[in-house]
N, C-alpha and C positions, 0 to 999 in steps of 0.2 A: 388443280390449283392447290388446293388440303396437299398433297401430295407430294407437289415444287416445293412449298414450303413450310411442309413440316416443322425441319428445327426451327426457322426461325418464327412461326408464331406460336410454339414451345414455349420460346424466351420471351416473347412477345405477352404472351396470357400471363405467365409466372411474374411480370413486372406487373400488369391490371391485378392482378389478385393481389398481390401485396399491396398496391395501392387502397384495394377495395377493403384490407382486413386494415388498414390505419384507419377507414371511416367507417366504423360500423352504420351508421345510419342511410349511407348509398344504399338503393335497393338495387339498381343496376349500375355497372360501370361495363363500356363495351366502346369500341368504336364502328366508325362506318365511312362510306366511301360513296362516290356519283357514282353511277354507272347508266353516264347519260342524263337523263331525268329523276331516274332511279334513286334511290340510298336502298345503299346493301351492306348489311350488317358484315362485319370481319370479323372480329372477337367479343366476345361475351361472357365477362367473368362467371354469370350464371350459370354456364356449360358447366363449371368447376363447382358448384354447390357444397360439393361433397367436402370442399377443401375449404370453406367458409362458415361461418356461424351465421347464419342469416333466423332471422325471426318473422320473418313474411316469405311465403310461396313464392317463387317466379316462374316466369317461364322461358328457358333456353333459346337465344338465338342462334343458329349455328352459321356457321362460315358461307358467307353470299346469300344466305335471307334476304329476301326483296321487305324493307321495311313498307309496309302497306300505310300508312299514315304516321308519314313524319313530321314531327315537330316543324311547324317553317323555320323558327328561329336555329332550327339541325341546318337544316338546309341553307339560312342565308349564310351561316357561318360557314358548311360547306364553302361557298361560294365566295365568299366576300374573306375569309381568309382570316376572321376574328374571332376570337375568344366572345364570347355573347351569353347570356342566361336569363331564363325567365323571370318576368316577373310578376307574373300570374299563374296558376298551375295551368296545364294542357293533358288534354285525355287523348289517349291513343290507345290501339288494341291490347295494351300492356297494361294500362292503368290512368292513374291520373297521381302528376309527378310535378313539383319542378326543378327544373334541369340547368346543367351547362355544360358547353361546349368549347373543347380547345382545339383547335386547329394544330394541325402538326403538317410537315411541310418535307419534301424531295428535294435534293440537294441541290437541285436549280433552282429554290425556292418556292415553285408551286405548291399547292396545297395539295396534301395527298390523301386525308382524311379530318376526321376529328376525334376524339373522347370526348365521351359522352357520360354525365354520373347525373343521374335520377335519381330525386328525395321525393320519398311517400306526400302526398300534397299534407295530409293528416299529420305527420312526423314535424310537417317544414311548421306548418301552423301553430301548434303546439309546443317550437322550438321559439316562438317567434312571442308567443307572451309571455318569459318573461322579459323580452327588451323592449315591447308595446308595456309593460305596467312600469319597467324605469321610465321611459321616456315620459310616461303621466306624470309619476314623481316627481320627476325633475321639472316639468312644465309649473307642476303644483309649487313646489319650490323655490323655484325661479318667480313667481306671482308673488309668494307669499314673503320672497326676498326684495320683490317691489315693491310691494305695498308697504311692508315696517319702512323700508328707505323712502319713500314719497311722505309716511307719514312722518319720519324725523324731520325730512326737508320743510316738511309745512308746517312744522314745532318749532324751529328754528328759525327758520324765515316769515311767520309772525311775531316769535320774542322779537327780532329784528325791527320789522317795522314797528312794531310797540313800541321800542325803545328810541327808534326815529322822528317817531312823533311828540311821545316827552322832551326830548331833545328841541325840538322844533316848536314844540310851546313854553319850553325854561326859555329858552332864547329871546323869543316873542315875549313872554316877561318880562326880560332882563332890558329888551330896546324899548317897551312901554315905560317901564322905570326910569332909564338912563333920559327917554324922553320927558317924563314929567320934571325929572329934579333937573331942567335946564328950564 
């Protein structure tokens, strides 16, 4: 198989690798295939180490690796032909990652594999406060932009009624008056 096609997964890695050096933070980018029940690894930017900057250890798939514990969400995208990612980390014999997958497709349109780009669970977590402390700020905020406006509305909308009620006892003077002087 390595051997059929040589050049073209040549051209094939050199496109993942480039890919994989625009996001330094992928710890794997690779794709994979059914083979049956199966997911077997095809390409594996981390075969290419050499040609990467990576700042975490991996470990190399090489070409038809029987993936022993796949992601289901690898698998249902296998299957189901979608682009999907986790939203939880998942541990497999590689680590513990979360991932996503894109479906790429044969010219009949079937689904011929996926890519696949794994983030350190640690990495993702890490990346993700600081949009968990904006999104406090902005909740705080957004509260604190409540509360001055509820309290103007309820400074205004007492001077109001204050002044509805003078209003409504000048009045009630003015027909007790009109009443006596007849």
């Amino acid at each position: 198989l390595v051997r059929h096609l040589g050049g073209t997964l040549h051209a094939q890695i050199a496109a993942l690798l480039q890919f994989h050096q625009s996001v330094p933070e992928a710890h794997y980018v690779y794709t994979a295939v059914l083979d049956g029940d199966d997911v077997r690894f095809v390409l594996d930017t981390s075969t290419h180490e050499q040609e990467l900057v990576l700042k975490h250890e991996v470990e190399p798939s090489q070409v038809w690796d029987l993936y022993e514990e796949p992601d289901p969400l690898l698998v249902q995208s296998l299957r189901i032909g979608q682009a999907l990612a986790n939203t939880a980390p998942y541990t497999d014999e590689f680590g513990t990652f979360v991932s996503g997958f894109a479906p790429f497709h044969r010219r009949d349109g079937t689904v011929a594999g996926i890519v696949g780009v794994d983030i350190d669970h640690t990495e993702y977590a890490a990346r993700l406060v600081p949009v968990n402390q904006a999104a406090w700020l902005a909740l705080g905020v957004g509260l604190l932009l409540a509360l001055v406006a509820g309290t103007v509305h309820a400074w205004f909308r007492t001077g109001a009624l204050a002044r509805e009620a003078l209003l409504r006892q000048a009045e009630e003077a003015r027909r007790e008056m009109a009443a006596a002087n007849l």
